[in-house]
N, CA and C of each residue as an Amber inpcrd file, in Angstrom:
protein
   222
  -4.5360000  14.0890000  -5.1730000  -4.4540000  12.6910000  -4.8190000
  -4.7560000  11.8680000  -6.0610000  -4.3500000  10.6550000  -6.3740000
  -4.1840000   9.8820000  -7.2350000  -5.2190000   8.8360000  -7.1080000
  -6.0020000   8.3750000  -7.8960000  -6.7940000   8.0610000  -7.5650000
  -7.4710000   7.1540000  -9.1260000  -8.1400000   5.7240000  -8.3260000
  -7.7110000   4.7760000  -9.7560000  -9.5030000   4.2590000  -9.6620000
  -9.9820000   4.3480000 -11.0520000 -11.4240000   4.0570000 -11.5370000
 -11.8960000   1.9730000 -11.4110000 -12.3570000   1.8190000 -10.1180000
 -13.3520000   0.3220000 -10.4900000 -14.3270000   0.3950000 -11.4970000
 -14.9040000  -1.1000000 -11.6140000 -15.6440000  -1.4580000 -12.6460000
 -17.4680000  -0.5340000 -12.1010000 -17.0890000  -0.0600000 -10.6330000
 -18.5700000   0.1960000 -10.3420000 -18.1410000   1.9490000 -10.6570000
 -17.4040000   2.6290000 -11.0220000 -17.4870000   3.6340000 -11.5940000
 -16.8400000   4.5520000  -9.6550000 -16.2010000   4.4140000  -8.4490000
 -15.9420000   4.6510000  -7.6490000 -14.0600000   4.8090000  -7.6400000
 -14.1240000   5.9030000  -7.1500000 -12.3840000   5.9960000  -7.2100000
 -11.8550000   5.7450000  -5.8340000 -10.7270000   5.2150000  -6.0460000
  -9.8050000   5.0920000  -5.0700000  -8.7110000   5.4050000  -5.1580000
  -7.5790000   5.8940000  -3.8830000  -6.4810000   6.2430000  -4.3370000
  -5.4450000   4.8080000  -3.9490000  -4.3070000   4.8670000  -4.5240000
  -3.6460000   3.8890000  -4.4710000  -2.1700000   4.8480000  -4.3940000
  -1.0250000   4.0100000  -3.5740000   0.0040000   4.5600000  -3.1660000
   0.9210000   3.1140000  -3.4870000   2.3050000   3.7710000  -3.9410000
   3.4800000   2.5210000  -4.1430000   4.3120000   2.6840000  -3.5020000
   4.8900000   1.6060000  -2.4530000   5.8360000   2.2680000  -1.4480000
   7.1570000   1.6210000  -2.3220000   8.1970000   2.2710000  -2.0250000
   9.7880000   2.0800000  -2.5620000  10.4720000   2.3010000  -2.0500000
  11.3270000   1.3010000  -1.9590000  12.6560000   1.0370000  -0.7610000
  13.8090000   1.2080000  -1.5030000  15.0740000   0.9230000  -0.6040000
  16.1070000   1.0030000  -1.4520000  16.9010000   0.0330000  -2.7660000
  15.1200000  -0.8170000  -2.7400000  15.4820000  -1.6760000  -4.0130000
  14.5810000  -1.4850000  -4.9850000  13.7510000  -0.7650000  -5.2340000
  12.6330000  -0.4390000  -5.9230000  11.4210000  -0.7340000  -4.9280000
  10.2220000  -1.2520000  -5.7230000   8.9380000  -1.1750000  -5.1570000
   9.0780000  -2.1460000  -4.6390000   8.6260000  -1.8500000  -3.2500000
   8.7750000  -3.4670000  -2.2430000   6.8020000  -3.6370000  -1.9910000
   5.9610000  -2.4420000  -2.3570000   4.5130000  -2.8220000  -1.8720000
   3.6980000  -2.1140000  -2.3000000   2.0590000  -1.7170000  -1.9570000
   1.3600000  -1.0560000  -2.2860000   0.1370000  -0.5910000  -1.3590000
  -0.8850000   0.1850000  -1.2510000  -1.6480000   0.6740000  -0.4530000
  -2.4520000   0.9060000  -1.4620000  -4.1420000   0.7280000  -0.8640000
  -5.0600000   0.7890000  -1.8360000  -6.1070000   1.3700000  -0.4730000
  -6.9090000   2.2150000  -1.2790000  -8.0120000   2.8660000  -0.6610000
  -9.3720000   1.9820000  -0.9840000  -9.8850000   1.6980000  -0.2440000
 -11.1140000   1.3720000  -0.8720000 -12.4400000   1.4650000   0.3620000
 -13.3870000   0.8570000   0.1670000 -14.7270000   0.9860000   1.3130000
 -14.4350000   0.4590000   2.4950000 -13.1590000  -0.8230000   2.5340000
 -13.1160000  -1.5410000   3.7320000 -12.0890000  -0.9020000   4.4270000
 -11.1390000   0.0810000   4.0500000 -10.4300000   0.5550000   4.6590000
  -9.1500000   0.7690000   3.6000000  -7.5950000   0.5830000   4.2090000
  -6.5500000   0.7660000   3.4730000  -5.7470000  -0.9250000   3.3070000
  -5.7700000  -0.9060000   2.2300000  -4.9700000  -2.7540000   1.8710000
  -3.5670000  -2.6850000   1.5680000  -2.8940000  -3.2510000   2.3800000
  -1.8520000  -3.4320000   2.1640000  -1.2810000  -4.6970000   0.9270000
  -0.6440000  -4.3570000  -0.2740000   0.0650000  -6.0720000  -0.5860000
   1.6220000  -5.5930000  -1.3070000   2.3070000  -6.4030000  -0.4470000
   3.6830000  -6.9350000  -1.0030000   3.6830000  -6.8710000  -2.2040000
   4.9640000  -6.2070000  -3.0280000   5.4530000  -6.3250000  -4.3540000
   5.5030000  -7.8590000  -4.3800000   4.6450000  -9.1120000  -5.4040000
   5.1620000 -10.1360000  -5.6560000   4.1610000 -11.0000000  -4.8790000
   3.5710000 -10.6760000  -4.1810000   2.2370000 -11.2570000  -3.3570000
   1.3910000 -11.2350000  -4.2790000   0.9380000 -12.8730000  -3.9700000
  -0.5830000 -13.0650000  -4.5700000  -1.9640000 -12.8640000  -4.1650000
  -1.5930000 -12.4530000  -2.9180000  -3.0000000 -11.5890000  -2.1500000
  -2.1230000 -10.5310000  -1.1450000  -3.2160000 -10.0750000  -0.6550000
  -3.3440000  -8.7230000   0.1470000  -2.6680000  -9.4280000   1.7170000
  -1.5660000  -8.3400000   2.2730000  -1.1230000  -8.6580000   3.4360000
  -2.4470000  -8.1040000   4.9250000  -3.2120000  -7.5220000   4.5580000
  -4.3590000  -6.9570000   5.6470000  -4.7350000  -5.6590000   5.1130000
  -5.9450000  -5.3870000   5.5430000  -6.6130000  -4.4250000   5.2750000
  -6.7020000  -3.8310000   6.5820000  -6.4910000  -2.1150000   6.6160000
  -6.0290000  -1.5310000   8.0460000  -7.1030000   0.1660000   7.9740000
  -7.2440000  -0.0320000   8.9810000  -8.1690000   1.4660000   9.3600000
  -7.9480000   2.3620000   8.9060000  -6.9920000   2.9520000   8.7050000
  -5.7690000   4.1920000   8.6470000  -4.7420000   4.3820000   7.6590000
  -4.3670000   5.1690000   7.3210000  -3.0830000   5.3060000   6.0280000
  -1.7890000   4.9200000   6.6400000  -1.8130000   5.7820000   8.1110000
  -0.4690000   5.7300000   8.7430000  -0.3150000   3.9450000   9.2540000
  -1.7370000   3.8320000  10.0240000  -1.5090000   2.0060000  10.1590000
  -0.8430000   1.2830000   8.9040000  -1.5080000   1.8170000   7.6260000
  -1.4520000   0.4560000   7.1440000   0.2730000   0.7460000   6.5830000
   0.8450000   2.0840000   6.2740000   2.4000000   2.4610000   6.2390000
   3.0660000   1.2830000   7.3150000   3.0130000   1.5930000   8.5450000
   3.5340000   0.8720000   9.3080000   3.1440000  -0.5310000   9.3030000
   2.2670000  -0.7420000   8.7270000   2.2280000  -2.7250000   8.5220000
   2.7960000  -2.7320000   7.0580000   3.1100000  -2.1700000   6.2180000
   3.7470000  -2.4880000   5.4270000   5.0090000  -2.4760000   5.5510000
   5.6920000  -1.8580000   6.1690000   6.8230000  -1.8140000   6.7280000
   7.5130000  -2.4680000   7.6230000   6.4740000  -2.9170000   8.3900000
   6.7300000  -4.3190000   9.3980000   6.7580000  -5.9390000   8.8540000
   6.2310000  -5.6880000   7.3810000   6.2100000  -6.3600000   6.5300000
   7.4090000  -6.6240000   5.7990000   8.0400000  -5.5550000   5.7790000
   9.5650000  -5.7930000   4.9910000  11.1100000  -6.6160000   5.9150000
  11.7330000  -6.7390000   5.1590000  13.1830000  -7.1920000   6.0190000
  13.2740000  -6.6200000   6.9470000  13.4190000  -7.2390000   8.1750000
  13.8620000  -6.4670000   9.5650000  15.0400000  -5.5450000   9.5750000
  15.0020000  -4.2010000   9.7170000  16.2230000  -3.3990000   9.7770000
  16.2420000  -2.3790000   8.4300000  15.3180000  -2.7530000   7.4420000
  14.4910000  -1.9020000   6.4690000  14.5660000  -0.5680000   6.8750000
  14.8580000   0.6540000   5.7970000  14.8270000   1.4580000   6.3100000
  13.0560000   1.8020000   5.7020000  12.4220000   3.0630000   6.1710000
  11.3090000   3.5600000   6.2290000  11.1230000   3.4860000   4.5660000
  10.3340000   3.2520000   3.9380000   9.7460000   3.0920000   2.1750000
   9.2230000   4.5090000   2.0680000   9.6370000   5.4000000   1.1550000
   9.4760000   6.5010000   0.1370000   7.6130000   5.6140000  -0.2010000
   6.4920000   6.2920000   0.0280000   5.1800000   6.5870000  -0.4520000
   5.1220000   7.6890000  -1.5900000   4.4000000   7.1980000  -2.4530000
   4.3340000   8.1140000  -4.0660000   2.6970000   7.4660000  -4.4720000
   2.0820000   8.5940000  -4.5790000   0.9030000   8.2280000  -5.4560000
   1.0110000   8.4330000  -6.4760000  -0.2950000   7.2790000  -6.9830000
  -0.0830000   6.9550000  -8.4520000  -1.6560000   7.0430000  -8.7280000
């Protein structure tokens, strides 16, 4: 798992989702749960319990009729 260093010395993993136009978003691990934010967003679309939740709010997030986003850790 991929997994990215804060300033308090704690790792998290982080995931880039990619559609059929490149990167449409991102997923971040952290203490409060999993964060969702839009490629191009200036903040975070929600922070979600679960990996699979927060997949599916990112995805509910995209153009209606979107097909499912390719997840790749980084």
């Amino acid at each position: 798992m991929s997994e990215q260093t804060t300033e308090h010395g704690t790792r998290h993993a982080v995931w880039v989702a990619y559609g059929s136009g490149g990167v449409v978003g991102s997923i971040r691990e952290d203490e409060s749960g999993w964060t969702v934010t839009m490629a191009g967003a200036d903040q975070a679309a929600g922070t979600y319990p679960s990996m699979e939740v927060a997949k599916a709010a990112l995805h509910s997030a995209m153009t209606p009729g979107s097909d499912w986003p390719r997840f790749e850790q980084h």
